[in-house]
C-alpha positions as CSV (number, residue, x, y, z in Angstrom):
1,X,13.4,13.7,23.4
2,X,15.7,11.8,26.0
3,X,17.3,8.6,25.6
4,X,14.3,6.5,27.8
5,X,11.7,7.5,25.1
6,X,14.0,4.8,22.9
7,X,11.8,2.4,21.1
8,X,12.4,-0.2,17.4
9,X,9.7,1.1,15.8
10,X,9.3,5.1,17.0
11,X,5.4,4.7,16.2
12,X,3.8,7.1,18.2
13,X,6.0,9.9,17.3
14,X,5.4,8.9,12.9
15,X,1.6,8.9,13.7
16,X,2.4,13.0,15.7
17,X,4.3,13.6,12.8
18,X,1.0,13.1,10.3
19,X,-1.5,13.1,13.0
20,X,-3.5,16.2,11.1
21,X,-3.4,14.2,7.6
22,X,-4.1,10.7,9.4
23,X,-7.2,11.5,11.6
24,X,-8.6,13.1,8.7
25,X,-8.3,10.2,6.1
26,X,-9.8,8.2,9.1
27,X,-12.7,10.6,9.9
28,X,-13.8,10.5,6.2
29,X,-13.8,6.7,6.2
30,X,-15.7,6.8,9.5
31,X,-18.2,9.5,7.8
32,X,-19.0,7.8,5.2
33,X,-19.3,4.3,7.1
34,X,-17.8,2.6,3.8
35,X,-15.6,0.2,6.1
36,X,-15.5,-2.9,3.6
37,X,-14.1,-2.4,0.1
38,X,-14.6,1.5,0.7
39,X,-13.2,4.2,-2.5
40,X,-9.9,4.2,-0.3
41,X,-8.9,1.0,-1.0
42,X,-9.0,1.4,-4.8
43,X,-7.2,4.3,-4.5
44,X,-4.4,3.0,-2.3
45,X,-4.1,-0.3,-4.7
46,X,-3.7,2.1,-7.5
47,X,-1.0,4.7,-5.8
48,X,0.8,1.8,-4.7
49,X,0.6,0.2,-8.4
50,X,2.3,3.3,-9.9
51,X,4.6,3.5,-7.2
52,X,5.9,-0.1,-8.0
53,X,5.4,0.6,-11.6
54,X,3.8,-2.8,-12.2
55,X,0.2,-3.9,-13.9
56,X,-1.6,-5.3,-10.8
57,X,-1.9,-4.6,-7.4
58,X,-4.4,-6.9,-5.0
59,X,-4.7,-5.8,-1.3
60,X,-5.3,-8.0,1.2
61,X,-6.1,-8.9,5.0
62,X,-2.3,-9.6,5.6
63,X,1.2,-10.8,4.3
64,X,0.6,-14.4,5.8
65,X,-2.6,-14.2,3.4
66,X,-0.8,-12.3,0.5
67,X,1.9,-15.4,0.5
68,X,-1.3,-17.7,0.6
69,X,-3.4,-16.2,-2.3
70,X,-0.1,-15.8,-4.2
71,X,0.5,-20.0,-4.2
72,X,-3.3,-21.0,-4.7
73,X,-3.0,-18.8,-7.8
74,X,-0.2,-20.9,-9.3
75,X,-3.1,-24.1,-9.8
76,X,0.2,-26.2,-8.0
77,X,-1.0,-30.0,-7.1
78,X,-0.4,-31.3,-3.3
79,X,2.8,-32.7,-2.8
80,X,4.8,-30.3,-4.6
81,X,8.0,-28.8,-3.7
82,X,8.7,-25.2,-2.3
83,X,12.0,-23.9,-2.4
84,X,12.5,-21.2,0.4
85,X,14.9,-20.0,2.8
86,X,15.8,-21.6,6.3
87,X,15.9,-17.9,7.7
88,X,12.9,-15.8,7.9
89,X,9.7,-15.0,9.7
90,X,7.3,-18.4,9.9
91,X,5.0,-17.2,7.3
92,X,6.2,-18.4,4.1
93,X,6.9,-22.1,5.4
94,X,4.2,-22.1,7.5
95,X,1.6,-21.5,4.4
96,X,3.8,-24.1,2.1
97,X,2.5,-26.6,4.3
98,X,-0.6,-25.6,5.3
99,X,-1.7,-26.0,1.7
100,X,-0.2,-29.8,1.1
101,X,3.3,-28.5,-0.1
102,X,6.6,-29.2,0.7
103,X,8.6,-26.2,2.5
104,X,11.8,-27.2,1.1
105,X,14.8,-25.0,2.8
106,X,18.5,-23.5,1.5
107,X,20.8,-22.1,3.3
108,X,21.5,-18.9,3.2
109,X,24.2,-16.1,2.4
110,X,26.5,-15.5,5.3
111,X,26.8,-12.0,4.2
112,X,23.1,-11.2,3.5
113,X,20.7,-13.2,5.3
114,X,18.9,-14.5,2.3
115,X,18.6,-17.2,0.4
116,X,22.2,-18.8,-1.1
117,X,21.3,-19.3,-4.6
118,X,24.4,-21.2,-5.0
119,X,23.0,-23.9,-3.2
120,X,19.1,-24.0,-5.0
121,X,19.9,-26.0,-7.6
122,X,21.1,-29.2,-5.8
123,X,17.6,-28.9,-4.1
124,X,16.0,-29.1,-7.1
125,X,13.6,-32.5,-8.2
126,X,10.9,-32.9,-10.4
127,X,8.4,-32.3,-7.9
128,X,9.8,-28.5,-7.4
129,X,7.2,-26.0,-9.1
130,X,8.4,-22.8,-7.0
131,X,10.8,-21.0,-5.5
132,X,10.3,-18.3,-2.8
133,X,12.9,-15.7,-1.4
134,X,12.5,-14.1,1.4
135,X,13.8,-10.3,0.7
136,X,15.3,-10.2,4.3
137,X,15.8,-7.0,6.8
138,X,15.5,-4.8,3.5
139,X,17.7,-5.9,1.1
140,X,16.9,-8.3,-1.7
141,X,17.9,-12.2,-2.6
142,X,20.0,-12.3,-5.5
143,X,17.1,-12.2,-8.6
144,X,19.0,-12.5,-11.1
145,X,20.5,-15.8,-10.2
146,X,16.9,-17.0,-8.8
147,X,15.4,-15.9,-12.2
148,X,17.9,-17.6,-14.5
149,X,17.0,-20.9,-11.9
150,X,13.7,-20.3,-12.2
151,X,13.8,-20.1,-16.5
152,X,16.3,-22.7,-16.6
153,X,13.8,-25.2,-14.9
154,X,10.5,-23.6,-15.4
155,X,9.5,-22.8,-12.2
156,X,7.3,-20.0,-10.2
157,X,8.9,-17.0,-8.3
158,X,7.1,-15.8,-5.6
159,X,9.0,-12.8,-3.9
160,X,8.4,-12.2,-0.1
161,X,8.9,-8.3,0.4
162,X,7.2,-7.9,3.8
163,X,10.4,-6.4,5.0
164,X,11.7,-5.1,1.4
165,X,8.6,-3.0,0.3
166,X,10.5,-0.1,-1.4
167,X,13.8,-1.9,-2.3
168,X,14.6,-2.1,-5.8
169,X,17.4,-4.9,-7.6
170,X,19.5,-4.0,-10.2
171,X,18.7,-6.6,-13.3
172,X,19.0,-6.5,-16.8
173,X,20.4,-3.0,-16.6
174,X,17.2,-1.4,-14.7
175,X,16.3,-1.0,-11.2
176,X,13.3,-3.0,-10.3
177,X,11.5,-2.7,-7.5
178,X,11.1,-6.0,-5.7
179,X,8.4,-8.0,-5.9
180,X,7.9,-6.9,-9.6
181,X,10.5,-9.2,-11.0
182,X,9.2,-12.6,-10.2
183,X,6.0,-13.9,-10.9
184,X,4.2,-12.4,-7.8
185,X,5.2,-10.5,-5.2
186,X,3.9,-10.4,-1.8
187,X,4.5,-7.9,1.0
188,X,2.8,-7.2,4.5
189,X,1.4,-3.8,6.3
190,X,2.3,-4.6,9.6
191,X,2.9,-1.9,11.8
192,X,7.2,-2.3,11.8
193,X,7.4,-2.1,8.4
194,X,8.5,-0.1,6.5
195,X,4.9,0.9,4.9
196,X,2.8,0.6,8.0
197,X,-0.6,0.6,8.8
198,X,-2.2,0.6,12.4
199,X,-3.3,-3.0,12.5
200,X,-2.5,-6.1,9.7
201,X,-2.3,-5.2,6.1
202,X,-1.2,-6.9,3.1
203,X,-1.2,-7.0,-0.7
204,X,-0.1,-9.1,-3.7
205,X,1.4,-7.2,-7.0
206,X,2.4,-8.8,-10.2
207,X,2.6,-8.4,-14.1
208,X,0.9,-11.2,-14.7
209,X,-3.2,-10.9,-15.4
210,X,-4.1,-14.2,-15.1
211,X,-2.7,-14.3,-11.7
212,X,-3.9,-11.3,-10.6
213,X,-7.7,-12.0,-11.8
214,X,-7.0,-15.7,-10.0
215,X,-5.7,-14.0,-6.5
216,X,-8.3,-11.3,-6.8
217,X,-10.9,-13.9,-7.0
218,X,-9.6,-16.6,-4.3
219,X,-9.5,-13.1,-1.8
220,X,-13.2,-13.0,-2.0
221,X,-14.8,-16.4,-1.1
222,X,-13.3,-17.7,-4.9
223,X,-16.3,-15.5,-6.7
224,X,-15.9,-12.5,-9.3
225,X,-19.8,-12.1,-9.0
226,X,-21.1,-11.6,-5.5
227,X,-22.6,-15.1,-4.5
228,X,-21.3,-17.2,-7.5
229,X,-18.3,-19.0,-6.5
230,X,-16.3,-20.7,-8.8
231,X,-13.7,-22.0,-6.5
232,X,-12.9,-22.3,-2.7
233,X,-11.2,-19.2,-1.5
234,X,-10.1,-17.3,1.4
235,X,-12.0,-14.0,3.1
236,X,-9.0,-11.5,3.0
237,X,-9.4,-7.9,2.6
238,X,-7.8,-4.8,3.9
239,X,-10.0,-2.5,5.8
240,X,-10.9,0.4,4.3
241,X,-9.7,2.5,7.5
242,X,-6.2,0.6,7.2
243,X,-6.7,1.6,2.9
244,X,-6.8,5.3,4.3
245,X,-4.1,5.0,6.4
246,X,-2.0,4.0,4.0
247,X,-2.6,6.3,1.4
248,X,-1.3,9.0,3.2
249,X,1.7,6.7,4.8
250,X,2.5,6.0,1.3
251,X,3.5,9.5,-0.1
252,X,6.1,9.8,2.8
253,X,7.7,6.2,2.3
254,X,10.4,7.9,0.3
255,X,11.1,9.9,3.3
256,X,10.6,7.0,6.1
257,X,12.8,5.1,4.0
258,X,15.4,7.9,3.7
259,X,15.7,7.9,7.5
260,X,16.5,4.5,7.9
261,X,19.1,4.4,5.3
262,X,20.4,8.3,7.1
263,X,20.6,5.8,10.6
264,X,22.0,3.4,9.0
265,X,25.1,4.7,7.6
266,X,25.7,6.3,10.9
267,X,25.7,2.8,12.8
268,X,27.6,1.4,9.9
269,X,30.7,4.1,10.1
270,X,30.6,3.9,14.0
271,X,30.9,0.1,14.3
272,X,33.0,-1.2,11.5
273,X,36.3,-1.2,13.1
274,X,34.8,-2.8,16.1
275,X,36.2,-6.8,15.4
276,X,33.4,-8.3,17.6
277,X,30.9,-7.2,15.3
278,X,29.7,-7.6,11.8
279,X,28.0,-5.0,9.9
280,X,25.4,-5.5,7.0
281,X,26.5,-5.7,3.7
282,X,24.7,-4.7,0.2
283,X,25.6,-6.7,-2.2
284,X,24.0,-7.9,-5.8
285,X,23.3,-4.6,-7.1
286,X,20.4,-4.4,-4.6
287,X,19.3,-2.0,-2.5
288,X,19.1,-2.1,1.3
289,X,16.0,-0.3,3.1
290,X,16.8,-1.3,6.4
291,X,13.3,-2.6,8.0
292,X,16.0,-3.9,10.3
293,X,19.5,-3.2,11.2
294,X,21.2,-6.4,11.6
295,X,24.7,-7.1,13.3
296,X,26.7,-9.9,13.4
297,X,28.0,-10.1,17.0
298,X,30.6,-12.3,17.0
299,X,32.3,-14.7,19.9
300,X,29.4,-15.4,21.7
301,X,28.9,-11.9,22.6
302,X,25.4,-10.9,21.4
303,X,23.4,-12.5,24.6
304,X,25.7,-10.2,26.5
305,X,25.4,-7.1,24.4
306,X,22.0,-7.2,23.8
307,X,21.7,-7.0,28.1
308,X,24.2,-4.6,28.6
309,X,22.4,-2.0,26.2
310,X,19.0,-3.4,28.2
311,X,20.1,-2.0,31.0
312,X,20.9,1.3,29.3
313,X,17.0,1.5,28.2
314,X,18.2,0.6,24.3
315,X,15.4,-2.3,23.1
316,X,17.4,-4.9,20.4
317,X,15.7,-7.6,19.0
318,X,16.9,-11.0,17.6
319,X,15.5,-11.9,14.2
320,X,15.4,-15.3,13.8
321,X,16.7,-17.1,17.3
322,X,15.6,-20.4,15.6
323,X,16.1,-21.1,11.8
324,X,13.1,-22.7,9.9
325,X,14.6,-25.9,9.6
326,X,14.9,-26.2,13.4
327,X,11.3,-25.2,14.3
328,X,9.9,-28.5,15.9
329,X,6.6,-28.3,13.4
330,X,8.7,-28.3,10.2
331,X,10.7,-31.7,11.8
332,X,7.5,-33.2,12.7
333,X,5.6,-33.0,9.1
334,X,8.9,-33.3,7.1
335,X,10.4,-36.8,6.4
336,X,14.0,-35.2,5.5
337,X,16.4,-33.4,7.2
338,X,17.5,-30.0,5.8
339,X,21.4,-29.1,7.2
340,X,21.4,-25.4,7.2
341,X,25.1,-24.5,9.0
342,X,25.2,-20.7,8.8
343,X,21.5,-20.1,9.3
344,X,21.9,-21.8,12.6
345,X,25.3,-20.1,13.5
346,X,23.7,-16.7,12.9
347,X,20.7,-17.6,14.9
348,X,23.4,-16.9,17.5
349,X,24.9,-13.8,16.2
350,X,22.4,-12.2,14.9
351,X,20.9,-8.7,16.7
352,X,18.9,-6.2,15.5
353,X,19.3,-2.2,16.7
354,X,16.6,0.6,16.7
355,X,15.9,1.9,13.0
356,X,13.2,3.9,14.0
357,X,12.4,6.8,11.5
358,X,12.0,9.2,14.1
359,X,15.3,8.1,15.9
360,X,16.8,11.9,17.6
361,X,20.6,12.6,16.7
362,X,20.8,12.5,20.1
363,X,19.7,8.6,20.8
364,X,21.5,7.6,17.7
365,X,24.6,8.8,19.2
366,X,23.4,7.7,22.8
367,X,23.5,4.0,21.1
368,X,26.6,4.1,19.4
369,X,28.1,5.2,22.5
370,X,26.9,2.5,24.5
371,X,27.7,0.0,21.7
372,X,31.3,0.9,22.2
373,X,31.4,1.1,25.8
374,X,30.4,-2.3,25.7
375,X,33.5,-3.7,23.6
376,X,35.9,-1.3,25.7
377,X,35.3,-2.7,28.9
């Protein structure tokens, strides 16, 4: 494996790895010709239900629909108040107001990336119903200050684990994964994460069995009896052939995971004495799974690094170059202004290195190198 062969995501090698195991599971699916709502399905919703250790898992076309289902579940009124995060993915702000709610945004930890509960509570009115962290990169919001929120003003938690699936918080003296601790959790299948299928895949999980009968039900057209509706839903389901897929992804997410956290701690010994840059930091108790490897670079250096290791055939990627707050669609529905300082300073800091699972020892080294060449110059 040479140093050109660098990609983020190392995809094609992961599907070599398990090609025997994969084409099979997708041959039987294709055999039978089950492709909607196929045996597989059940069967992944259930592995991944014991997996999480929690009562109810709902799959789903995608995490854009997962975050969807989760919110019309809640029976929430238009109008209402969303608390979320002013750095993430579009998603989560982007349904908020696509279903007549406010996307209200925080600030977020300079440290982490997520959400700066010390700031929630000054957002807080009577129209707020719910609050929504973003588990960002791999590591998890602070839950146990969002949950005491949350209690304190009797309010919905809807968790975002799209890049977190497999990450687990430390509260009330036991590891959780997340997702399980608020009211529903919500993560995505897409093929960088860190449980991937080969197309869009998503899923809702909670304890809760109202909610999960409510989001099982909106997910098929609002009916629990074929051609009976009782409310107006939404047409999302995972494929069986993505079902398939997963099951067999899903017993090696221990080991993808593993990897990550193995590259991880290699870029993190390499580059912490380096002053221009900022490595991540796990703090909370919670546990970082590295979906991405975010630095900090520092002095207006990242546009320049990011090129420099371009050149050298290393891919980077910049997650988020615009924070929520600043996306023209949210300032044009949006009658306030939401002042989100270090979400926009880290907009410009902010770059993300290869995490791949099947990153060599060789291009993990080939990167570091290159990473201080760059500051030696």
């Amino acid at each position: 494996m040479d140093n050109s062969t660098i990609d983020m995501v190392g995809l094609p090698l992961q599907y070599k790895d398990l090609k025997k195991e994969l084409d099979e599971a997708v041959i039987a699916v294709m055999e039978q010709a089950n492709y909607i709502n196929g045996a597989e399905v059940k069967t992944f919703a259930t592995a991944l239900q014991n997996y999480l250790n929690v009562e109810s898992v709902i799959p789903c076309a995608n995490g854009t629909d997962a975050l969807q289902l989760a919110l019309m579940s809640l029976n929430l009124q238009p109008g209402v108040e969303v608390i979320t995060t002013a750095l993430s993915f579009v998603a989560p702000a982007e349904v908020i107001l696509l279903l007549g709610f406010k996307p209200v945004f925080v600030d977020i930890d300079d440290s982490t990336f997520n959400i700066d509960c010390n700031k929630i509570e000054k957002y807080i009115t009577p129209k707020t119903k719910v609050l929504l962290p973003v588990h960002l990169f791999g590591q998890g919001a602070d839950m146990e200050t969002i949950m005491n929120i949350a209690k304190k003003h009797n309010l919905y938690v809807v968790e975002d684990v799209a890049q977190s699936l497999g990450s687990s918080f430390n509260i009330d003296g036991k590891n959780k994964k997340l997702g399980t601790i608020g009211t529903v959790g919500c993560t995505s299948f897409f093929p960088t994460k860190n449980l991937a299928c080969f197309g869009d895949g998503g899923a809702c999980y909670t304890n809760n069995k109202e909610v999960a009968g409510k989001i099982g039900m909106l997910a098929k057209h609002g009916s629990n009896k074929k051609y009976y509706h009782e409310e107006v839903g939404i047409n999302s389901r995972l494929d069986t052939l993505q079902a398939a897929i997963l099951n067999v992804k899903l017993r090696y997410l221990s080991k993808f995971i593993a990897a990550r956290v193995n590259v991880a701690n290699q870029y993190n010994n390499a580059l912490k004495d380096i002053p221009d840059i900022i490595i991540p930091k796990t703090e909370y108790g919670a546990e970082h799974t590295y979906n991405q490897y975010t630095i900090k670079v520092k002095n207006n250096k990242r546009d320049e690094l990011k090129h420099f290791l371009a050149e050298k055939n290393i891919p980077t990627q910049v997650y988020y170059p615009v924070s929520l707050n600043k996306q023209p669609v949210f300032i044009k529905y949006l009658d306030k202004k939401y002042d989100c300082p270090i979400a926009e300073k880290l907009c410009a800091e902010v770059l993300s290195l290869p995490i791949s699972t099947e990153l060599s020892q060789q291009q993990i080294d080939y990167i570091i190198e290159n990473i201080k060449k760059f500051f030696k110059r």
